[in-house]
ZATORSE-276857 format. One record per residue (C-alpha): residue in three letters; x, y, z; residue number from 1. Coordinates in steps of 0.02 Angstrom, whole numbers, padded with zeros to 5 digits, always signed. Example, Ala and Ser with C-alpha at 12.3 -4.5 7.8 and 13.67 -1.06 7.14 Angstrom:
BEGIN
+------+--------+--------+--------+------+
! resn !     px !     py !     pz ! resi !
+------+--------+--------+--------+------+
!  ALA ! +00615 ! -00225 ! +00390 !    1 !
!  SER ! +00684 ! -00053 ! +00357 !    2 !
+------+--------+--------+--------+------+
//
This chain:
BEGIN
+------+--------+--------+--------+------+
! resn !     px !     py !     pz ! resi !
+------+--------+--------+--------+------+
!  UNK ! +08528 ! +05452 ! +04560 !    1 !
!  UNK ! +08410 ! +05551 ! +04442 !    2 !
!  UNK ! +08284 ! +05415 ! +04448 !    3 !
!  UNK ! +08089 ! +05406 ! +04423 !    4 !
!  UNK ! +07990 ! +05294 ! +04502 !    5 !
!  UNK ! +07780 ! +05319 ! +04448 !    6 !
!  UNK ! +07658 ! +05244 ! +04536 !    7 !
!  UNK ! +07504 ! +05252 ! +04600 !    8 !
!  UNK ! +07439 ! +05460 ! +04635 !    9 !
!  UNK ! +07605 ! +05498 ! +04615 !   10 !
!  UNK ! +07793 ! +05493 ! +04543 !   11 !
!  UNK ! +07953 ! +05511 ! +04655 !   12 !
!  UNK ! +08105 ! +05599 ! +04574 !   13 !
!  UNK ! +08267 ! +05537 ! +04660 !   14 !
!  UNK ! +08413 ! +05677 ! +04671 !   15 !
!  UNK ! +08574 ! +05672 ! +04749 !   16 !
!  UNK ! +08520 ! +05767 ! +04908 !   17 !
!  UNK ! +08334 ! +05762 ! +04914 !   18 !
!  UNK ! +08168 ! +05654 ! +04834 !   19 !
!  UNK ! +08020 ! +05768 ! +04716 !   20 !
!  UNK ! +07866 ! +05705 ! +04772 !   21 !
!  UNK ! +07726 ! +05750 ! +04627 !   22 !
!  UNK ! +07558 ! +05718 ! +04648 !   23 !
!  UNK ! +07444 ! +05665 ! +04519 !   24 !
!  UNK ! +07261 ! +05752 ! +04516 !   25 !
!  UNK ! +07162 ! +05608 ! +04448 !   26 !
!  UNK ! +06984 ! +05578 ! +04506 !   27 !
!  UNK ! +07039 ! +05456 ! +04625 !   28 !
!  UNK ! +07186 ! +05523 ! +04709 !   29 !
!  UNK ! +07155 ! +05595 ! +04871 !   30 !
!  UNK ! +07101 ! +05763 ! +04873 !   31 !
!  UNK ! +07226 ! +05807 ! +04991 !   32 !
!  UNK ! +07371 ! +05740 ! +04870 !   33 !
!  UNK ! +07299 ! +05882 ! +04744 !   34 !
!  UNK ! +07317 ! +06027 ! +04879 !   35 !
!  UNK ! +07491 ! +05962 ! +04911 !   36 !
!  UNK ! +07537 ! +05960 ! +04731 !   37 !
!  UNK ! +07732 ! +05924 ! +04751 !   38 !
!  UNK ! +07860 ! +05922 ! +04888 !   39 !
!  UNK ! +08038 ! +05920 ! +04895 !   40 !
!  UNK ! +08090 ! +05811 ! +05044 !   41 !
!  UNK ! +08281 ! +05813 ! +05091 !   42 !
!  UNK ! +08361 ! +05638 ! +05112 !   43 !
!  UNK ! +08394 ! +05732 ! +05310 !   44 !
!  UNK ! +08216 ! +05746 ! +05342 !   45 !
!  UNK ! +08194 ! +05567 ! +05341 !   46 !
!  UNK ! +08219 ! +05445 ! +05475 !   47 !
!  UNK ! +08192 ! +05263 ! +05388 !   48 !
!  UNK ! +08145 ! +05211 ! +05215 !   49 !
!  UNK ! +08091 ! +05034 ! +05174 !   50 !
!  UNK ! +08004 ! +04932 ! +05021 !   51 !
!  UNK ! +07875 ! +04819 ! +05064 !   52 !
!  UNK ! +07717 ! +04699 ! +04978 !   53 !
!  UNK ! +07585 ! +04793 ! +04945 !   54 !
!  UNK ! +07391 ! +04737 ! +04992 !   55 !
!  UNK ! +07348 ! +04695 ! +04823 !   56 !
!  UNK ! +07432 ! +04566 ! +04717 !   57 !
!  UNK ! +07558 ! +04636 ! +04575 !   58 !
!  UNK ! +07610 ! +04794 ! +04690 !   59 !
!  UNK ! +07741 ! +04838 ! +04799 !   60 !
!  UNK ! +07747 ! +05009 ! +04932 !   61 !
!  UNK ! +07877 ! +05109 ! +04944 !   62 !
!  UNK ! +07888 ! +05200 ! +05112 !   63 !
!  UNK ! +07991 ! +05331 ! +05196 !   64 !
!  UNK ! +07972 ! +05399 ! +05373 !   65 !
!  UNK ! +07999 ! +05551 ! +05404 !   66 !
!  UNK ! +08115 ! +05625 ! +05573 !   67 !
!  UNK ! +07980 ! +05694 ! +05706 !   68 !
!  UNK ! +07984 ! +05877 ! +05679 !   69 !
!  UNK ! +08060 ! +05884 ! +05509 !   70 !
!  UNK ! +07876 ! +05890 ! +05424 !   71 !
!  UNK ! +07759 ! +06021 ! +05472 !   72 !
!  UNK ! +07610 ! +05905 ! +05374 !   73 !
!  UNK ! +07661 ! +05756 ! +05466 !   74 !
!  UNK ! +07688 ! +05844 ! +05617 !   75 !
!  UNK ! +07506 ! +05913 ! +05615 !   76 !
!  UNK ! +07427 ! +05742 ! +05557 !   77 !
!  UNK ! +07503 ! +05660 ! +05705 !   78 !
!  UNK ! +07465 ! +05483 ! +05638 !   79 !
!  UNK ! +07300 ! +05533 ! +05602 !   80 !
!  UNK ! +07310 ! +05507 ! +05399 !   81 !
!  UNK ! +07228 ! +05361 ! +05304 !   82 !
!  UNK ! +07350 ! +05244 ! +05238 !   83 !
!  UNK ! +07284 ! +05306 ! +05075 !   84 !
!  UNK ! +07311 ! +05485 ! +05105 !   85 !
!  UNK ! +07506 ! +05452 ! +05164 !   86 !
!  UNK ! +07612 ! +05578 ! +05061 !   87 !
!  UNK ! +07762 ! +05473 ! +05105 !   88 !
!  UNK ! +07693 ! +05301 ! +05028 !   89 !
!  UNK ! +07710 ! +05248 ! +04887 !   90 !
!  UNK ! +07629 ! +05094 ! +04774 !   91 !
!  UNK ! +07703 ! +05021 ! +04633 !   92 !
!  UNK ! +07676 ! +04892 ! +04508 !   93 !
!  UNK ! +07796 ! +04722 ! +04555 !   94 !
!  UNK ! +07910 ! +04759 ! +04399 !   95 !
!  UNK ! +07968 ! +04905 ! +04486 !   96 !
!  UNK ! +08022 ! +04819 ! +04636 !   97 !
!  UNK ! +08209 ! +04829 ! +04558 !   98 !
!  UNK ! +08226 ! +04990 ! +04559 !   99 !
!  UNK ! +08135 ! +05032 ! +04716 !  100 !
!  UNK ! +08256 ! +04913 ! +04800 !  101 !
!  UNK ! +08397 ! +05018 ! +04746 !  102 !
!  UNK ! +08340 ! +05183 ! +04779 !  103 !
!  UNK ! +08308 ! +05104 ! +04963 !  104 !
!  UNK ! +08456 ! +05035 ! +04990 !  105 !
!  UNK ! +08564 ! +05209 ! +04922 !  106 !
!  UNK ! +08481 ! +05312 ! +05031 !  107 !
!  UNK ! +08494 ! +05194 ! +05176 !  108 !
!  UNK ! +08677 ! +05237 ! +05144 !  109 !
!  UNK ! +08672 ! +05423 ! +05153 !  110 !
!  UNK ! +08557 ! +05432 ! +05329 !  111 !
!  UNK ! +08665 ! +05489 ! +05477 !  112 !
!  UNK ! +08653 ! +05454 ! +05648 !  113 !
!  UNK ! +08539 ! +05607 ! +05638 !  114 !
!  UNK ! +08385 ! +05507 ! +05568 !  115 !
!  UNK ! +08370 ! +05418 ! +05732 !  116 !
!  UNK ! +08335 ! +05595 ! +05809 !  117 !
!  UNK ! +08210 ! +05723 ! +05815 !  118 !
!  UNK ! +08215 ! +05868 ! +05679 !  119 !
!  UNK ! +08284 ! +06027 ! +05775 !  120 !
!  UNK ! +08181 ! +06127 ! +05625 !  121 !
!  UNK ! +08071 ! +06083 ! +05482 !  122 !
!  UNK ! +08161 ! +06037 ! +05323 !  123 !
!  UNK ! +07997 ! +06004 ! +05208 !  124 !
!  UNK ! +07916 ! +06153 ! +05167 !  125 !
!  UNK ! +07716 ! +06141 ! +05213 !  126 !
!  UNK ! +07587 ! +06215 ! +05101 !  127 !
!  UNK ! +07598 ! +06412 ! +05077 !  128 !
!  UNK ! +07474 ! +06538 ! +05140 !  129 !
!  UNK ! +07353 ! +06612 ! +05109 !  130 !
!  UNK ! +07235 ! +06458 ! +05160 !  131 !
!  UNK ! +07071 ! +06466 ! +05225 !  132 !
!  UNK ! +06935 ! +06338 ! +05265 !  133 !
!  UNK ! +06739 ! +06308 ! +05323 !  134 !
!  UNK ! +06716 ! +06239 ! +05498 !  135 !
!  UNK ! +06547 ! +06181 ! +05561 !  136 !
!  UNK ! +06539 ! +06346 ! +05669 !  137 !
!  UNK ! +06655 ! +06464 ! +05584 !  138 !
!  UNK ! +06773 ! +06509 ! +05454 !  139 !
!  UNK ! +06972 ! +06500 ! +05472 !  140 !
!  UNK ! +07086 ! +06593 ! +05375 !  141 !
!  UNK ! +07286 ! +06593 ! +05374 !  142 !
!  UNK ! +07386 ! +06753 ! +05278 !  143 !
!  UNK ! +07563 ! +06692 ! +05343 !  144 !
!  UNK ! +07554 ! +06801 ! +05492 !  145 !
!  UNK ! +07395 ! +06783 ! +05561 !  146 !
!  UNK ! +07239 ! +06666 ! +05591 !  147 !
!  UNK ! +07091 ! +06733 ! +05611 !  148 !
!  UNK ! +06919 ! +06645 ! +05655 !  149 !
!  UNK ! +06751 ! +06717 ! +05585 !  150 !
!  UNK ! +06590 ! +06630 ! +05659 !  151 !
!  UNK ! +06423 ! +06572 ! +05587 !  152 !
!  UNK ! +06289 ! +06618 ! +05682 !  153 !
!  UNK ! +06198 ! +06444 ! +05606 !  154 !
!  UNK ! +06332 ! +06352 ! +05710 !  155 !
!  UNK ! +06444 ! +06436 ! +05812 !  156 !
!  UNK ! +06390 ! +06448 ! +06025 !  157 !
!  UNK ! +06349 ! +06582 ! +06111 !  158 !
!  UNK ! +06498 ! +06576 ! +06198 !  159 !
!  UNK ! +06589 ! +06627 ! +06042 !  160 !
!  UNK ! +06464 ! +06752 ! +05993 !  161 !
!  UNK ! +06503 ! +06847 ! +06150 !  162 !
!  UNK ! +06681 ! +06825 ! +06114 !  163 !
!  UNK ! +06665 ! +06891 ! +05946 !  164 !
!  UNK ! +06772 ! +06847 ! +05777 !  165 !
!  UNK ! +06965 ! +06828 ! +05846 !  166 !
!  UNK ! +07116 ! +06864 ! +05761 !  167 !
!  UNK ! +07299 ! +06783 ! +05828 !  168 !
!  UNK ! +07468 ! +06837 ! +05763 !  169 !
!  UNK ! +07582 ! +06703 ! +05737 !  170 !
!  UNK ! +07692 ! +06767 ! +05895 !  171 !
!  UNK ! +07537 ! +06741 ! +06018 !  172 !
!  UNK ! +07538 ! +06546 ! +05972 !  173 !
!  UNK ! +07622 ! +06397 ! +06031 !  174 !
!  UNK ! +07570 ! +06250 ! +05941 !  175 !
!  UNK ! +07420 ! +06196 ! +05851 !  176 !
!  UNK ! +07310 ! +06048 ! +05881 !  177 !
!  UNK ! +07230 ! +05949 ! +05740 !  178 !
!  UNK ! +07086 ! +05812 ! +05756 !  179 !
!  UNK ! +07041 ! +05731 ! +05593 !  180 !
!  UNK ! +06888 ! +05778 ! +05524 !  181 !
!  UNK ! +06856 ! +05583 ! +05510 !  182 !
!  UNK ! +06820 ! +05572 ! +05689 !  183 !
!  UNK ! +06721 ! +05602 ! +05833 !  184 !
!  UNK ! +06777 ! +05769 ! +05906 !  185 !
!  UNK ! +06864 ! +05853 ! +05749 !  186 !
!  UNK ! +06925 ! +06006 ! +05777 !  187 !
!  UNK ! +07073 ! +06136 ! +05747 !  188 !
!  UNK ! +07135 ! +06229 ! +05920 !  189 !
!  UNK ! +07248 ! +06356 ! +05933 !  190 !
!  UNK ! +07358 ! +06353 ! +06099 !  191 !
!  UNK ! +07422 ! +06536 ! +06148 !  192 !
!  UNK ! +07590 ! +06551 ! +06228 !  193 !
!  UNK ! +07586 ! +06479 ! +06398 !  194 !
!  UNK ! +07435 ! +06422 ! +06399 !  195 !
!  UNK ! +07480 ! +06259 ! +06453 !  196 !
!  UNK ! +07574 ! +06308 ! +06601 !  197 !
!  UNK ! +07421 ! +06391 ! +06696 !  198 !
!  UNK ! +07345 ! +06299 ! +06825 !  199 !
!  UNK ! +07186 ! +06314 ! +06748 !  200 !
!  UNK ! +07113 ! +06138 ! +06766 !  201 !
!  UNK ! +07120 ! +06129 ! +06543 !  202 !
!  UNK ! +07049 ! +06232 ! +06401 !  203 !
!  UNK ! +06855 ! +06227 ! +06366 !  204 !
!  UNK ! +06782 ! +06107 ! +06272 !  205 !
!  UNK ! +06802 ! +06146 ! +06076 !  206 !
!  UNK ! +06622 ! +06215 ! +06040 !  207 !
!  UNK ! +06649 ! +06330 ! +06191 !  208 !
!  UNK ! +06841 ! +06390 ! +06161 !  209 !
!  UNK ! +06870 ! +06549 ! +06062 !  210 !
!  UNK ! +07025 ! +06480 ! +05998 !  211 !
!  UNK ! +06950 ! +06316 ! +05925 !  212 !
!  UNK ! +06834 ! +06298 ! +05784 !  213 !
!  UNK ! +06723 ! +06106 ! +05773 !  214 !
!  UNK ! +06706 ! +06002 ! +05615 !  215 !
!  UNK ! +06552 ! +05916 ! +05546 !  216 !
!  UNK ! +06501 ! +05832 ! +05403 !  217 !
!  UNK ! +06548 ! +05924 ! +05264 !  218 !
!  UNK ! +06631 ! +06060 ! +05345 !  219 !
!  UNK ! +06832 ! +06029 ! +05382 !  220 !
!  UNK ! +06858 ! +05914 ! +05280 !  221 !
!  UNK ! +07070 ! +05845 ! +05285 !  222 !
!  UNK ! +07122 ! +05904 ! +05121 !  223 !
!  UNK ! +07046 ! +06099 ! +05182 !  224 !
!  UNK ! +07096 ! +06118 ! +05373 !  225 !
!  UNK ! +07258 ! +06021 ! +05378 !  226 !
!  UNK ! +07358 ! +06107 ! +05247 !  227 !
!  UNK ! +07317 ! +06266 ! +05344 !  228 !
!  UNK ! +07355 ! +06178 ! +05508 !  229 !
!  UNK ! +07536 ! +06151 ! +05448 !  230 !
!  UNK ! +07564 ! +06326 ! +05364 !  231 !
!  UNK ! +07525 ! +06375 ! +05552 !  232 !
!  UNK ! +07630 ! +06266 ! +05631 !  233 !
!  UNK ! +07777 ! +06297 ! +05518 !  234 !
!  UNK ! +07764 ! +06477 ! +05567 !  235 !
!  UNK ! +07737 ! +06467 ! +05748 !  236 !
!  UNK ! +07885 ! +06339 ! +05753 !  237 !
!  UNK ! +08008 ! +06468 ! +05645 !  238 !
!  UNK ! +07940 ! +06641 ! +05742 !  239 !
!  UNK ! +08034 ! +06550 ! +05882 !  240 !
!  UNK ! +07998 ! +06574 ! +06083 !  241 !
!  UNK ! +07947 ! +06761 ! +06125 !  242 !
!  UNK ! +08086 ! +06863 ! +06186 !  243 !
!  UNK ! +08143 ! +06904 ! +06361 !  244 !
!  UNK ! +08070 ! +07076 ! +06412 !  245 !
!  UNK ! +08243 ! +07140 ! +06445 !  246 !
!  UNK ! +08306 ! +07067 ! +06311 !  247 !
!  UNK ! +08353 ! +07119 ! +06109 !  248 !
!  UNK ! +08204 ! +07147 ! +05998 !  249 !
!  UNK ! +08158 ! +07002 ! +05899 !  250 !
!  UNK ! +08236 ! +07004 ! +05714 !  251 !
!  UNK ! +08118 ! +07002 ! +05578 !  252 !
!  UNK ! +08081 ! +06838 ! +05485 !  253 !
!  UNK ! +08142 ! +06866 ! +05324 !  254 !
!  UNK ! +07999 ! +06887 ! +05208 !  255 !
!  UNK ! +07887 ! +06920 ! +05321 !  256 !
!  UNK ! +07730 ! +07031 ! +05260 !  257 !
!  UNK ! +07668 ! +07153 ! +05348 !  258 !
!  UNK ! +07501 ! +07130 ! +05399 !  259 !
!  UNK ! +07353 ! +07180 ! +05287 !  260 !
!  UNK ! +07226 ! +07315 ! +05329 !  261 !
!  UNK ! +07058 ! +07265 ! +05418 !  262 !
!  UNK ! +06932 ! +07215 ! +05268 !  263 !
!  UNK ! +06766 ! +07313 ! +05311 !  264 !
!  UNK ! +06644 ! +07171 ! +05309 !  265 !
!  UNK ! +06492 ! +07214 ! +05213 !  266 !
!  UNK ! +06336 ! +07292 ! +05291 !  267 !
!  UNK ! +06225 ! +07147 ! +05251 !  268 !
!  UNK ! +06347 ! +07022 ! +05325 !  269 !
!  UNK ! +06351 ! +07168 ! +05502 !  270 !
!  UNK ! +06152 ! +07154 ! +05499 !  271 !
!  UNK ! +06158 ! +06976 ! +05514 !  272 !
!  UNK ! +06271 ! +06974 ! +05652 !  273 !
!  UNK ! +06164 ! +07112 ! +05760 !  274 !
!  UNK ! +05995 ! +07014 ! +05703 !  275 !
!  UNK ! +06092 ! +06865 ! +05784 !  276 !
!  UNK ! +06132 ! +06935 ! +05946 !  277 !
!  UNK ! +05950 ! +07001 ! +05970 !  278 !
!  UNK ! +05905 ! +06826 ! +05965 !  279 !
!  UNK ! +06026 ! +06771 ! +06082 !  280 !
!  UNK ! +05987 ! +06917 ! +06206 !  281 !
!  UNK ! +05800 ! +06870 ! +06171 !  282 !
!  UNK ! +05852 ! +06692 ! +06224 !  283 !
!  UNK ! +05928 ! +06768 ! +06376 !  284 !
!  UNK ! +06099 ! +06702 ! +06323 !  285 !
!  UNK ! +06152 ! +06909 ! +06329 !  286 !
!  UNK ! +06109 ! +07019 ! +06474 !  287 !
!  UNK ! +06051 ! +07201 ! +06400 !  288 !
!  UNK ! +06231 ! +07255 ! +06425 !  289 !
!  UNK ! +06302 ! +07126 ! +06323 !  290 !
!  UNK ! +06194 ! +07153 ! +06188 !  291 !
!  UNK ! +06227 ! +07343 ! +06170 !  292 !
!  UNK ! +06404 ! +07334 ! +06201 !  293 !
!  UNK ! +06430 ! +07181 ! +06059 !  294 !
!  UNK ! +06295 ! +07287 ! +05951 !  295 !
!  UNK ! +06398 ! +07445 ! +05953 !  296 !
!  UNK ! +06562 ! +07347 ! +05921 !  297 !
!  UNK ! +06483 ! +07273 ! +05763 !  298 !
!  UNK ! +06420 ! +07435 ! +05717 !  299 !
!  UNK ! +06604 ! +07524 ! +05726 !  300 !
!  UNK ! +06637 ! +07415 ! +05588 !  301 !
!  UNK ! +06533 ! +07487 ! +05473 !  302 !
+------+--------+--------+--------+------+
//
């Protein structure tokens, strides 16, 4: 192969074993394309590939579909992504049809009966930590290892005030649950190991759960909270199911950091926090005993 095929946000890069996706950073290419900036997508990671007319006259679309599970991105997204914002489409003017054709039609030839099946791991790499992003009530932040959730008192409940900021390591979680931005009820949850087998009648609603931040206007956005999403997922799919208590220790990931010191927040950003929770308690959202116990954790952190 060795072919090039430019088009529209991006340029495909045909190998014998794999496609370079590269994304252009133009005005009007999708923010999220510029976050992604290239991907290397093994011909084994996809499941279909197929050339079809485009929406506007002159063009052509190249599309491949990738195997459930082999994409981390994808896998997040769950069908949620504009058309526009598809990594895995591409448009191209008519002239190009030729040679879109017959990139189609060689690697056609090299899927196995494998592409019919999900991936048993993720082949395409998803975007590396650190990541971080601005919810409507908090801020989420990915180092590899773990998430942790830091809440605005301008938006965040009192439910996850009393909580206070949360921290999970990668070997707590068991998947990760994306809703677009773009809708009604956007939101990134994290679901802890197990979760879903207690008999506890479902998780709270997003704006209540400790392990769910909301997104608004503005604050979320798809370019910002699914990258980091995927980085998640891709670890909590490759850290594997916890190990038996009887069992062998887990082996380390390889290259796996070890996990940074607590940052001491700054003073101002502690007085806030306290000033906070004496409005809640003044509310009567805190009993007296929440408020001094929550007080004197902040205060520890000084």
């Amino acid at each position: 192969m060795g072919d090039v095929l430019a088009g529209i946000n991006s340029s495909w890069e045909f190998d014998t074993d794999s496609v370079l996706i590269r994304f252009e950073r133009g005005i009007r290419t999708p923010k999220l394309f510029h976050v992604l900036g290239e991907r290397r997508v093994p011909y084994e990671a996809l499941s279909s590939v197929e050339l079809v007319p485009g929406a506007r006259k002159g063009t052509v679309v190249l599309r491949a579909e990738p195997r459930p599970g082999a994409d981390p991105l994808m896998d997040a997204a769950a069908g949620q992504l504009r058309e526009t914002s598809d990594p895995y489409r591409l448009v191209l003017p008519a002239e190009h049809e030729p040679l879109a054709a017959s990139w189609v039609s060689e690697v056609a030839s090299v899927l196995g009966a494998s592409a019919a099946e999900p991936a048993e791991r993720h082949l395409v790499a998803a975007p590396a930590a650190p990541l971080q992003f601005k919810a409507y009530d908090g801020k989420v932040s990915f180092d590899g290892q773990t998430v942790s959730f830091r809440w605005f008192w301008t938006g965040a409940s009192s439910a996850k005030w009393k909580a206070g900021d949360q921290t999970f390591a990668v070997g707590e979680l068991e998947d990760v649950e994306w809703r677009s931005p773009e809708v009604v009820g956007g939101r990134l949850r994290l679901v802890r190991r197990g979760e879903r087998d207690r008999p506890s009648g479902g998780p709270p609603e997003p704006d209540q759960d400790p392990a769910a931040v909301v997104f608004g206007l503005g604050y979320g956005l798809v370019h910002e909270s699914l990258p980091l999403a995927a980085s998640v997922l891709e670890a909590v799919r490759a850290a594997g199911p916890p190990p038996r208590p009887d069992g062998p220790a887990a082996a380390p990931v390889p290259g796996a950091r070890e996990l940074p010191a607590s940052v001491r927040p700054a003073p101002a950003d502690i007085a806030d926090r306290i000033r906070h929770l004496g409005e809640l308690h003044d509310a009567g959202l805190l009993t007296d005993d929440e408020f001094s116990s929550k007080k004197a954790e902040l205060l520890a952190e000084l």
